[in-house]
Backbone as ProteinMPNN parsed JSONL, in Angstrom:
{"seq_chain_A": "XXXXXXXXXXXXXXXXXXXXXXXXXXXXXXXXXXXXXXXXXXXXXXXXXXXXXXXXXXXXXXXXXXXX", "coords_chain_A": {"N_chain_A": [[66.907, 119.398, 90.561], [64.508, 117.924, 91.114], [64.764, 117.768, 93.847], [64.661, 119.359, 95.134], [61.78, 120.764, 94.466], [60.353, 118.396, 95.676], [61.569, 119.274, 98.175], [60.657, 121.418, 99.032], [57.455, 121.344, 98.777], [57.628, 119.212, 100.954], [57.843, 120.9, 103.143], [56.354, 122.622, 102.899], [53.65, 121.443, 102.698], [53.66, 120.007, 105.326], [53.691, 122.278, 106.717], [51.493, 123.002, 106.807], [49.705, 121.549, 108.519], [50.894, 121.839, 110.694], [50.046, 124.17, 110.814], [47.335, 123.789, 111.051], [46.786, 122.654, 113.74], [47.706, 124.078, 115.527], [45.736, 126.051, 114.614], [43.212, 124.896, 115.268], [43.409, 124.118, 118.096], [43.209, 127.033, 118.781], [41.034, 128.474, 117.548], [37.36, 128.123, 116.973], [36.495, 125.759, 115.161], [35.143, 125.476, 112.61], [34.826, 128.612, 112.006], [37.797, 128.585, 111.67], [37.679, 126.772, 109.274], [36.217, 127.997, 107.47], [37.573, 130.722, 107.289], [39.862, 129.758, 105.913], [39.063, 128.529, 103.709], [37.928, 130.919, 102.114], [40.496, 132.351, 101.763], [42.329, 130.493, 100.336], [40.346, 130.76, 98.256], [40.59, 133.626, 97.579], [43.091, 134.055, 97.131], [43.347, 132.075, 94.828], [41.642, 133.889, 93.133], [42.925, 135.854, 92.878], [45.322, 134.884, 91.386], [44.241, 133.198, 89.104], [43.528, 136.164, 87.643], [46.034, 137.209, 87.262], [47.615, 135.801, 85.675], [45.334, 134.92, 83.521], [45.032, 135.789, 79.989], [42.214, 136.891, 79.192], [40.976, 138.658, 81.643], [39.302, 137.931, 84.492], [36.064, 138.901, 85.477], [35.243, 141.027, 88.321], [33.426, 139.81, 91.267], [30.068, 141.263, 92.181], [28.97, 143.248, 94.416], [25.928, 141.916, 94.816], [26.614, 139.741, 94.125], [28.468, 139.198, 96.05], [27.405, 139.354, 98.638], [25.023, 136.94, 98.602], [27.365, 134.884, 98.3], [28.659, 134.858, 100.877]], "CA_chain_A": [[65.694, 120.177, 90.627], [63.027, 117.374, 91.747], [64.875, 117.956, 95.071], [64.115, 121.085, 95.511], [60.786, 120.571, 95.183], [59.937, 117.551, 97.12], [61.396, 119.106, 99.832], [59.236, 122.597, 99.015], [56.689, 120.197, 99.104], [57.906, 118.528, 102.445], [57.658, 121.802, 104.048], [54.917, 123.904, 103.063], [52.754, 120.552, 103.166], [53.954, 119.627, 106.535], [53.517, 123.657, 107.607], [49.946, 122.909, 106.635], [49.418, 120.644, 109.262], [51.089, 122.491, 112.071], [49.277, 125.544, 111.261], [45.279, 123.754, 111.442], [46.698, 121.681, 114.474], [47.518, 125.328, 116.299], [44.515, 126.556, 114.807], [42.013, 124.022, 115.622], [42.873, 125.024, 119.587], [42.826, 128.258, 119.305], [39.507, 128.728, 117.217], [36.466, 127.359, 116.781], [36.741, 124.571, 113.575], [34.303, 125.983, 111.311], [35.594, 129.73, 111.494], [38.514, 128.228, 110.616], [37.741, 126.263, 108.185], [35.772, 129.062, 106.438], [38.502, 131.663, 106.938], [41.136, 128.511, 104.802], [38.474, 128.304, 102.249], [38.13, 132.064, 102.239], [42.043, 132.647, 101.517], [42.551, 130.292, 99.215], [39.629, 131.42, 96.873], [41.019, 135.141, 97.345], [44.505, 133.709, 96.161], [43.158, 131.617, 93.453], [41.2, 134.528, 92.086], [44.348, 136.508, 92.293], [46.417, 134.039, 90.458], [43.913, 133.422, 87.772], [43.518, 137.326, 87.619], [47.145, 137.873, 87.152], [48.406, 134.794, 84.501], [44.704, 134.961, 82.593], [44.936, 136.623, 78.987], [41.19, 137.408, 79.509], [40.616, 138.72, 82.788], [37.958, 137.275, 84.833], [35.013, 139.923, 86.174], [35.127, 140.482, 90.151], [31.701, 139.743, 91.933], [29.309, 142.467, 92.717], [28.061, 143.44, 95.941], [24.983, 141.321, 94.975], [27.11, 138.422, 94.592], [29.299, 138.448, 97.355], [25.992, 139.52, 100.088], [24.651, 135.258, 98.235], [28.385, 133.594, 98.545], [28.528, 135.034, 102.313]], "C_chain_A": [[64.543, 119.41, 91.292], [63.402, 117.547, 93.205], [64.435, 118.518, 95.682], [62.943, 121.169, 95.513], [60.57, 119.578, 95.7], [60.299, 118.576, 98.476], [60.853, 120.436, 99.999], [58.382, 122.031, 99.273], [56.339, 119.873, 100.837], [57.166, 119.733, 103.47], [56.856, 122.482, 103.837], [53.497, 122.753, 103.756], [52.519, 120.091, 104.825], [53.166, 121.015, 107.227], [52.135, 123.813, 107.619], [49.651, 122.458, 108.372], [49.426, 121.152, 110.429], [50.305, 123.397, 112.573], [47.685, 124.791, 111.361], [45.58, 123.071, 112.879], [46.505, 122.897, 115.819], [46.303, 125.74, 116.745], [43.276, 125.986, 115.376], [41.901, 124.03, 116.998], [43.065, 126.094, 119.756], [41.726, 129.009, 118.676], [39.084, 127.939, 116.499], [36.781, 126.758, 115.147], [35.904, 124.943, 112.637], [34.377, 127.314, 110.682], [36.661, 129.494, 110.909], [39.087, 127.606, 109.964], [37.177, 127.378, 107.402], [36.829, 130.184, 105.984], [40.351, 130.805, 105.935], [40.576, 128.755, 103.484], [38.602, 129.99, 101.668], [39.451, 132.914, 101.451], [42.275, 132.096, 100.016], [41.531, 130.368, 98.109], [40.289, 132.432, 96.221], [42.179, 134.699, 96.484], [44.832, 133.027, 94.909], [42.471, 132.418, 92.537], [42.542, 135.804, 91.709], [44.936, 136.093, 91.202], [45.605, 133.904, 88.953], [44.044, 135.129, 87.238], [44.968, 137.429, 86.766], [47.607, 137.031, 86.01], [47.092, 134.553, 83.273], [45.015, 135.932, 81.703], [43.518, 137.245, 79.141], [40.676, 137.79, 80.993], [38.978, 138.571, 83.505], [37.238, 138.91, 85.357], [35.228, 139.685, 87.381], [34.094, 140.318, 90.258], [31.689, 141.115, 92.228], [29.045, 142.117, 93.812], [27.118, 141.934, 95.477], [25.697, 139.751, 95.075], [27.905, 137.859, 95.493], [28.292, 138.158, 98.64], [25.914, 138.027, 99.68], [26.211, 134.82, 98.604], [28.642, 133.944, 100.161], [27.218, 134.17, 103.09]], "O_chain_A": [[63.692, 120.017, 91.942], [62.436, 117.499, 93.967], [63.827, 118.306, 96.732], [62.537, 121.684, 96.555], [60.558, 119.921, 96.882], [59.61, 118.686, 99.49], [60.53, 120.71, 101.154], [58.284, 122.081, 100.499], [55.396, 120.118, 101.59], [56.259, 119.564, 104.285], [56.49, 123.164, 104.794], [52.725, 122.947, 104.694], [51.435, 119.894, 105.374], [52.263, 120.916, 108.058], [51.584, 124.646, 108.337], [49.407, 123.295, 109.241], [48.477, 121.121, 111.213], [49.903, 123.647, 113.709], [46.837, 125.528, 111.865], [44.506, 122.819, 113.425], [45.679, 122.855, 116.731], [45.771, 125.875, 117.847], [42.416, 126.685, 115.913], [40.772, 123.978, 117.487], [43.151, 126.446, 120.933], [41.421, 130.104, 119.147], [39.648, 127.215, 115.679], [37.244, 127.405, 114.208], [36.222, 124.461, 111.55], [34.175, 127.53, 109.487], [36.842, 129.945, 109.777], [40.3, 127.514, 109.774], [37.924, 127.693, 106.476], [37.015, 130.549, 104.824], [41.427, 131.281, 105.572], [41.177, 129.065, 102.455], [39.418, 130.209, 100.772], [39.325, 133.897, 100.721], [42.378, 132.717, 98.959], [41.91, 130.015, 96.992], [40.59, 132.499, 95.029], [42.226, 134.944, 95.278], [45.817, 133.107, 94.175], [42.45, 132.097, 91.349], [42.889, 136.364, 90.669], [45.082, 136.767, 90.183], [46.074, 134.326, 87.895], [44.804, 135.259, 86.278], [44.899, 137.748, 85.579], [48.125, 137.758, 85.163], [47.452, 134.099, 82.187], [45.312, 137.019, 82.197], [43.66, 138.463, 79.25], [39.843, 137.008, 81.451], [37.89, 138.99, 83.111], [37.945, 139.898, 85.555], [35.408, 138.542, 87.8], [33.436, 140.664, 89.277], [32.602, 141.912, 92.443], [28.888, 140.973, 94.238], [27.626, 140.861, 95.804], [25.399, 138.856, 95.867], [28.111, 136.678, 95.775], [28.295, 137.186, 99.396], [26.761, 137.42, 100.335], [26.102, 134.145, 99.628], [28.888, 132.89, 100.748], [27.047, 134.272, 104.305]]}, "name": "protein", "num_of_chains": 1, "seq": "XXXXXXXXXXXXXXXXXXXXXXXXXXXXXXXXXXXXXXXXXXXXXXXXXXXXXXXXXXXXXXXXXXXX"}
């Protein structure tokens, strides 16, 4: 089993790399870096969302217009 992940690991970590090396010439470095950060918020509020016993509140309008 630790095989199996290390080498999950190996490869998603690695696939990291390939994909900002792509991205970094084919758009500008701060779109996307914002559209990385962006993702993985969305997917970490998923994940808490989905495995919390208390489910978190989404933002309002008013608070997404301030984190934009």
């Amino acid at each position: 089993m630790p095989w199996i992940a290390l080498v999950a690991v190996y490869f998603l970590w690695g696939s990291t790399y390939l994909g900002i090396r792509v991205a970094v010439a084919t758009i500008p470095p701060y779109l996307m870096t914002g559209c990385r950060f962006a993702i993985a918020g969305g997917l970490l509020l998923a994940l808490q969302w989905l495995v919390a016993k208390e489910k978190p509140a989404w933002p309002d309008r008013a608070q997404l217009t301030r984190i934009a």
